[in-house]
N, C-alpha and C positions, 0 to 999 in steps of 0.2 A: 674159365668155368663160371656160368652164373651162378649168384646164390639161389636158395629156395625164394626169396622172396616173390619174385613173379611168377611161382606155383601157388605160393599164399594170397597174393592178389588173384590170381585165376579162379582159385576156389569160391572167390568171397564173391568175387562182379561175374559169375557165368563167363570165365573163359577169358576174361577181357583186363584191359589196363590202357589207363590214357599216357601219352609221351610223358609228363611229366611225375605221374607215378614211376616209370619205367626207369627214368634218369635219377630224380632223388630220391626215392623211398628203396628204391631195388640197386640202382648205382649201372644200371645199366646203358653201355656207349651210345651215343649216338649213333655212330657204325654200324653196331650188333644189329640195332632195331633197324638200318636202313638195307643190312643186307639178310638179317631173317624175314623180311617183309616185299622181297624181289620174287616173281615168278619163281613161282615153285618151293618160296620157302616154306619153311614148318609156321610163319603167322602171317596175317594179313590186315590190313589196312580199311575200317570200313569209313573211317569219317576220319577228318582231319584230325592228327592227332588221339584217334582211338583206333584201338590193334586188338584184332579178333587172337588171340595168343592157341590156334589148331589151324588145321589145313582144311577141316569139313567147311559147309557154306554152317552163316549163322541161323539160328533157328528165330521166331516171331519172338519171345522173350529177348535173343541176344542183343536184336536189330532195336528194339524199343530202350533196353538198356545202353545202349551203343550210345542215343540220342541223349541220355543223360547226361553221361561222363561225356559229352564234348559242350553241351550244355554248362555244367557248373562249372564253378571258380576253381581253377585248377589246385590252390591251396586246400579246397575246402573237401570232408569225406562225402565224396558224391553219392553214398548212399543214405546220408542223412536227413536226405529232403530237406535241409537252407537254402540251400542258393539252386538247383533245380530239382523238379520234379513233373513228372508224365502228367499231358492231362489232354482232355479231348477226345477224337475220335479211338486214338491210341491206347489212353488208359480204361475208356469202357469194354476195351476189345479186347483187353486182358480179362476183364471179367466176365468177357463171353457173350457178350451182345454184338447179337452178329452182323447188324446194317450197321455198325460202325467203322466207315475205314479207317484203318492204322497206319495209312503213312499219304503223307507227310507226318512225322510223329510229332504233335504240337508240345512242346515244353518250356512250364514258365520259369522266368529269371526273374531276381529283384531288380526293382527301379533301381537308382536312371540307369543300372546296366544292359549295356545291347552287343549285340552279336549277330554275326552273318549268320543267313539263314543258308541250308542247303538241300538239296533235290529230297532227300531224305529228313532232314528236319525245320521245323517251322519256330525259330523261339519265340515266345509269347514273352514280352517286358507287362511285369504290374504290380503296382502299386498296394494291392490289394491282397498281401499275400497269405493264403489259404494255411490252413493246417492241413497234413501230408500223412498219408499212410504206407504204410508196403503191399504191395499186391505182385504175389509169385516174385519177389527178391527184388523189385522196382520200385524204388519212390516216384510217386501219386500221388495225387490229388482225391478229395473224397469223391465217391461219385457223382454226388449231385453240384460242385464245381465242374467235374470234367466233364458232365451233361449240360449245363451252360454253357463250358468255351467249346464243344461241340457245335452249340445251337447258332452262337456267335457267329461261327464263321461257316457254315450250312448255309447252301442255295434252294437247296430243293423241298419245297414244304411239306410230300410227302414223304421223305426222310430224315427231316426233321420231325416229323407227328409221329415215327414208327420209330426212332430211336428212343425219341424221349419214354414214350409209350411203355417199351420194353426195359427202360431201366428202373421204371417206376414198380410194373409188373414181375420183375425179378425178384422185388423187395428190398432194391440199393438204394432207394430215398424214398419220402412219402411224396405226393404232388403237393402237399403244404410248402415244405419245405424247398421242392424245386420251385415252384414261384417262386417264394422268396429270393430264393437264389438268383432269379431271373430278373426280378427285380433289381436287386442289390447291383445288377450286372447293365441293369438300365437297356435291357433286350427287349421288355413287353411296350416299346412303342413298334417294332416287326410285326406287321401282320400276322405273320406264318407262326413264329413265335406264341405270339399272344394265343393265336389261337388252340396251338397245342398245347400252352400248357392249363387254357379253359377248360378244355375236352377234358385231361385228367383231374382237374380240381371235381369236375361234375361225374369222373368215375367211369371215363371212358380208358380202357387200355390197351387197343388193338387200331393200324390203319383200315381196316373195316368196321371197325365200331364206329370211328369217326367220319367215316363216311357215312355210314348208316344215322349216324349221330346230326351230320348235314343235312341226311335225305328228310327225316323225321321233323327237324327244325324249320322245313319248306312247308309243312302241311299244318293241318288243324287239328290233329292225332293228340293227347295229352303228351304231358311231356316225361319219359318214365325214367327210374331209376337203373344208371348204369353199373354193373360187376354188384349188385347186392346179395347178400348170402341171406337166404332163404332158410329158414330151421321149421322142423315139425313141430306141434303144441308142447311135446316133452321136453325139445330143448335138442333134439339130435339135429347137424345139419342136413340140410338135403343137398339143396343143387346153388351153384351162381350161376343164374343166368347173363347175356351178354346186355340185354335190357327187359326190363320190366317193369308190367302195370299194376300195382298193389290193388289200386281199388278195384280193377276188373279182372284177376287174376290172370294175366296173359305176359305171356312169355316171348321173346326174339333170342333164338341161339343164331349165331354166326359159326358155320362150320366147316373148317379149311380141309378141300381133300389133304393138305399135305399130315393132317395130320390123323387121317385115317386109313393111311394105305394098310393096315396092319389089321387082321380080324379083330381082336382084340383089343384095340384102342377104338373098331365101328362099333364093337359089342358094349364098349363101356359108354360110347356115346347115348346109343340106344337106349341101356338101364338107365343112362338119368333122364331120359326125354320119359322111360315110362314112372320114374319115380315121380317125376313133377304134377304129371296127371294123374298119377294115381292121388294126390294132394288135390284136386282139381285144377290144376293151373292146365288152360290150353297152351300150346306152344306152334310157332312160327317157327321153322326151320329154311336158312336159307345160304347158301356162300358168299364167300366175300364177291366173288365173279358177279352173280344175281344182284348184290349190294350195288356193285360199279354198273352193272349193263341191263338189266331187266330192273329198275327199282320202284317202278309205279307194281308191277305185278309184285311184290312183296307188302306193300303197303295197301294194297286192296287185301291181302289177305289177314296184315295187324287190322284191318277198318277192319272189316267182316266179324272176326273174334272181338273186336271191345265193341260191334256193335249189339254181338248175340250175347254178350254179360251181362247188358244191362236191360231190367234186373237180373240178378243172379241167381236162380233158385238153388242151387247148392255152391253159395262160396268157397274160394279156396280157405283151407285148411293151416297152408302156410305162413307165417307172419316174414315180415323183410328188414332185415341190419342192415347195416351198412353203410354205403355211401345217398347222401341225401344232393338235393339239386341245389344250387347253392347261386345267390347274386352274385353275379360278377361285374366289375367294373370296366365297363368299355374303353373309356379313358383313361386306363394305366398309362404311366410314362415311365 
């Protein structure tokens, strides 16, 4: 008869226990675990050494946590993020940013410790070891670490511009601080890198904004303010636009059908396009599609409005916070 203990370990790791919790902390045979763990038994095998303890498949939390316990030092309590914790595509994914893939599930170990990598996990050795959090019962990395060893090892610069993007936009780091991070990480000598994480210092948050943000940067157009939050003279906000020109009161919304299949989300689009001009601010409405494949016709249309402003006989009303344009250093290393 087992004891409870491998119902108390299951409790705590989501269902789960590595071999060597199994044998000294529960006392359980080697045997038990080689023949409850054979087709058709009551637990299963997902990584060497870690045992799914039910019969159902594991869900995306179990599989990330999975990558931990075979990750850490088998002595150590693999939930206390010392010796491993999630980080990467894996740990942004738990907090629900969705262009992040979660597997290979990247998890760092301390130096000089190393470990086979497998189909399912990637260990990261460094040097550098972060401070850890819990996210949904998982030691992690904080986001804007696991948004650099994301970036690290990202090919693709428009998924690398559209993650970072989104984790900044969710509110899981500021773009100050992911520099830095990126820095520290010695990633902004990357093209792809550097340049996304410019786009958010200058207040870009969207892979059409920074498209749009490139198209803009080809012309002679001023150079406007990206995500600034707009308020009335009283102090009420009004709108953020996606870019804006203060001194010619003109507007660029970027507006994704996917995000107006619903009356109700067009209806609220609508109110703030009419809020803004009822402020005087004209507005440019245009898709991300238009951004990517028509972008000379959208930029005849920003020239036409900042060319009809100037002068202004009735200014906008609006004043603008927020994010300002800022020098950036081409030669980071």
């Amino acid at each position: 008869m087992i004891t409870t203990t491998p119902q108390r370990l299951a409790r705590r790791q989501l269902n789960m226990a590595t071999r060597h919790q199994l044998t000294t902390a529960a006392g359980v045979p080697d045997g038990t675990i080689t023949s409850r763990t054979r087709p058709g038994g009551p637990w299963q095998r997902l990584l060497p050494r870690v045992y799914l303890l039910q019969t159902g498949p594991p869900d995306h939390r179990q599989r990330a946590l999975a990558a931990v316990l075979y990750a850490a030092e088998p002595t150590a309590d693999p939930l206390s993020g010392d010796t491993a914790a999630l980080t990467g595509g894996a740990a942004l994914a738990l907090l629900g940013i969705r262009e992040a893939p979660y597997t290979p599930a990247d998890v760092l170990i301390r130096a000089p410790r190393r470990l086979t990598a497998t189909p399912e996990v990637r260990p990261l050795t460094t040097s550098r070891w972060p401070r850890t959090i819990t996210v949904r019962g998982i030691p992690s990395t904080r986001p804007v670490r696991a948004a650099a060893d994301f970036a690290a090892r990202a090919d693709d610069p428009d998924r690398i511009r559209s993650t970072l993007a989104h984790v900044v936009q969710a509110g899981w780091c500021h773009p100050h601080d992911l520099h830095a991070e990126l820095r520290a990480s010695r990633l902004l000598g990357r093209p792809a890198i550097r340049s996304a994480a410019s786009e958010l210092l200058a207040g870009v948050r969207s892979v059409a904004e920074a498209r749009a943000r490139d198209t803009l940067t080809a012309t002679d157009l001023p150079t406007p303010l990206w995500n600034a939050r707009l308020y009335t003279p009283d102090g009420t906000f009004l709108a953020s636009p996606d870019a804006y020109w203060p001194d010619e009161g003109v507007a660029l919304e970027i507006d994704s059908a996917e995000y107006h299949y619903t009356r109700d989300a067009w209806h609220a689009t609508l109110r703030r396009r009419l809020r803004l001009e009822s402020h005087g601010i004209l507005v440019v409405s245009a898709t991300p599609s238009m951004i990517r494949d028509t972008p000379t016709e959208v930029i005849a249309a920003l020239r036409a409005l900042l060319t009809l402003t100037t002068p202004r006989p009735h200014p906008p009303t609006a004043s603008a916070r927020g994010h300002q344009q800022l020098s950036l250093f081409r030669d980071e290393r």
